[in-house]
C-alpha positions in Angstrom: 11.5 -6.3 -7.1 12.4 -2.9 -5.9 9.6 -2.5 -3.4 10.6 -5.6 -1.7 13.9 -4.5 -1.6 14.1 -1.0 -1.1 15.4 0.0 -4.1 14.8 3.3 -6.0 14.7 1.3 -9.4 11.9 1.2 -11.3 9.5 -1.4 -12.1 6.2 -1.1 -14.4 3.1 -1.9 -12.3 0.5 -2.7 -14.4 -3.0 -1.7 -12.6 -4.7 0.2 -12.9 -6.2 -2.3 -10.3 -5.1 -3.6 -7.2 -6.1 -6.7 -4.9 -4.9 -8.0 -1.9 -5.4 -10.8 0.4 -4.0 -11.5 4.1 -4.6 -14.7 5.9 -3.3 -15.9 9.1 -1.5 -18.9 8.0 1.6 -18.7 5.8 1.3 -21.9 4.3 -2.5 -20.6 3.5 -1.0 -17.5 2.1 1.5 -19.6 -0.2 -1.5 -21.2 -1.8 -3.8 -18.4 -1.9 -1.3 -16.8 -4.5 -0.9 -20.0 -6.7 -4.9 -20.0 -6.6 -4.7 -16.0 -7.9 -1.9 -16.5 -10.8 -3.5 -19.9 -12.2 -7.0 -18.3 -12.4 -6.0 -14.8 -13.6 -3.3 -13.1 -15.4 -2.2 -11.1 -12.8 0.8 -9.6 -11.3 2.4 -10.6 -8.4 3.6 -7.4 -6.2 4.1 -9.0 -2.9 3.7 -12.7 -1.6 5.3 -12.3 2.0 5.0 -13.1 5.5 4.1 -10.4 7.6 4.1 -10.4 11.9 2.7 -11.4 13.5 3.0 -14.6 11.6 0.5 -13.9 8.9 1.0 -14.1 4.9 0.1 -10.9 2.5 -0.4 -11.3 -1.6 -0.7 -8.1 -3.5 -1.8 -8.3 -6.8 -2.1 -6.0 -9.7 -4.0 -5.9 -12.9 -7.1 -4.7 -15.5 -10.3 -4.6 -13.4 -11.6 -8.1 -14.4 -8.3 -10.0 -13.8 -7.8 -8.7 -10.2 -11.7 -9.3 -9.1 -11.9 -13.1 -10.4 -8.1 -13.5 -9.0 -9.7 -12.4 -5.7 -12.3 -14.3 -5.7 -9.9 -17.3 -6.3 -8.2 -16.1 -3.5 -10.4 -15.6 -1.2 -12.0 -19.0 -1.7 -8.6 -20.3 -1.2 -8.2 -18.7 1.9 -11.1 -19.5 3.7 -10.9 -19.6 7.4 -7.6 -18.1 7.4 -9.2 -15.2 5.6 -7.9 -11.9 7.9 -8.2 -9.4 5.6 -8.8 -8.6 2.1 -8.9 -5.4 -0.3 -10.1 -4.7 -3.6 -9.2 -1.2 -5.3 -10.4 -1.0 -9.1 -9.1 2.4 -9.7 -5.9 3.1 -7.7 -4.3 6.9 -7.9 -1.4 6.6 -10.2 1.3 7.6 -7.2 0.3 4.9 -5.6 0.9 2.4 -8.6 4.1 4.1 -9.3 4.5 3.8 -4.9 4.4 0.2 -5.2 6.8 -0.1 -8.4 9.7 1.8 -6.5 8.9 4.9 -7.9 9.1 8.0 -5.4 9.2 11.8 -5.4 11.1 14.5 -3.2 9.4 16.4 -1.0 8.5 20.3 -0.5 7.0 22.2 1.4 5.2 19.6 4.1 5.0 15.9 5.0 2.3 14.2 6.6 2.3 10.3 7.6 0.1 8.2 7.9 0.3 5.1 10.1 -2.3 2.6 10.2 -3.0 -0.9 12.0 -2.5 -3.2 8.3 -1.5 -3.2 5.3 -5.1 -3.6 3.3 -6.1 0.1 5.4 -2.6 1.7 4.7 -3.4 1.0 0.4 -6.6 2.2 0.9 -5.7 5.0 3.1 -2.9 5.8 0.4 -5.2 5.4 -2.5 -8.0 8.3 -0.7 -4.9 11.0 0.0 -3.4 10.5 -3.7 -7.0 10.9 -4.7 -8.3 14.3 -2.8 -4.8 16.7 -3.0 -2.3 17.4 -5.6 0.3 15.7 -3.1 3.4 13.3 -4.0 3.2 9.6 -2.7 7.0 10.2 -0.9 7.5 7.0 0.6 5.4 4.0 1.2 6.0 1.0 3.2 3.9 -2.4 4.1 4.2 -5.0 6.9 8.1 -4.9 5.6 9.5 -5.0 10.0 6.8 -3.1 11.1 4.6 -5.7 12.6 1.8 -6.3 10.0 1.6 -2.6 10.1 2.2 0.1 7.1 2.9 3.2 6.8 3.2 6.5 4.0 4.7 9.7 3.4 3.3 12.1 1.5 4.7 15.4 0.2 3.3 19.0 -1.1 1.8 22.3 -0.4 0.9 22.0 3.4 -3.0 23.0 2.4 -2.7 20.1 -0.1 -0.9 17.7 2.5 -3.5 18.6 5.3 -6.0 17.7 2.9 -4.7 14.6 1.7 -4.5 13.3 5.5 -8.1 14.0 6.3 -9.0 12.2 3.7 -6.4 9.0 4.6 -7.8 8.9 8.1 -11.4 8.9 6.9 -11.4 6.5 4.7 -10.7 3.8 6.7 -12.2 2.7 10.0 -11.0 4.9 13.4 -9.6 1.7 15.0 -6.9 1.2 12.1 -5.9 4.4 12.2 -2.9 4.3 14.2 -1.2 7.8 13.4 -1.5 11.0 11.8 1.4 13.5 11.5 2.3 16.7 9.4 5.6 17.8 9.6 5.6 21.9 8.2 8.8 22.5 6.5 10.9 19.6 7.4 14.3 20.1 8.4 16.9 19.6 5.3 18.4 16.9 8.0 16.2 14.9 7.8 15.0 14.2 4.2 18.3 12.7 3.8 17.1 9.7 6.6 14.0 9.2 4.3 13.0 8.0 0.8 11.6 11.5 0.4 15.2 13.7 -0.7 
């Protein structure tokens, strides 16, 4: 799948919902997916191990199939339960974010850089949501320490919006960084997903 292997191709995510479960056992996590597949017909987007040694599952679907494959999820986690998220709307870029699909950037940049990867989807989801921005780049957990990260790209006006609304929609503590970058140098697009 292109998002797991940094690929620019293309893959249909279904959505328009979203669900996803962390737990702090990979074993746990391993399960916690079979339990989501055999009770729904969802889509698997990511079934991983994260750092520091925790398990993600990422699931995508209609409304109905992603809320009972949480809640077979979730009751499969049990203790091991670290974190969970349920999105029943998600912006388009970020569906077309997590199928490998990104945009090239204009005017301004702005990154966000939260604590895990449940508060970097939401945080995603909210800027997508608020400013006529581009989802550039996204990136989950994938050797950045359970962390996550995204780029987006517009109008600065429309990119300074879309990052007050990231950082308010989750809580202050997972909130780990907030950047805008104002005309970004031609240099450096090329380092990024965003050229």
């Amino acid at each position: 799948m292109p998002f797991l292997e940094r690929k620019r191709q293309s893959v249909q995510v279904r959505g328009p919902a979203l669900g996803l479960i962390e737990t702090s056992s990979i074993a746990r996590g391993l399960v916690v997916a079979d339990a989501m597949v055999k009770r729904s017909p969802v889509q698997l987007l990511l079934v991983r191990p994260i750092s520091p040694g925790k398990h993600v599952v990422l699931v995508s679907g209609d409304v109905a199939e992603v809320d009972e494959a949480m809640r077979a999820g979730i009751e499969a986690a049990g203790t091991t339960l670290v974190d969970k998220l349920e999105l029943s709307q998600a912006a388009t870029l970020l569906l077309g974010a997590l199928g490998g699909a990104f945009t090239e950037a204009r005017e301004a940049l702005g990154i966000i850089e939260t604590n895990s990867v449940a508060s970097s989807l939401q945080a995603a989801d909210a800027a997508c949501k608020a400013a006529a921005v581009n989802l550039a780049e996204l990136r989950l957990a994938d050797g950045l320490g359970g962390k996550g990260y995204f780029i987006v790209a517009g109008d600065q006006a429309d990119v300074e919006a879309a990052l007050h609304a990231a950082a308010t929609s989750i809580a202050p503590e997972l909130l780990h960084s907030r950047e805008l970058i104002a005309r970004p140098h031609a240099d450096l697009l090329p380092r990024l997903k965003v050229s």
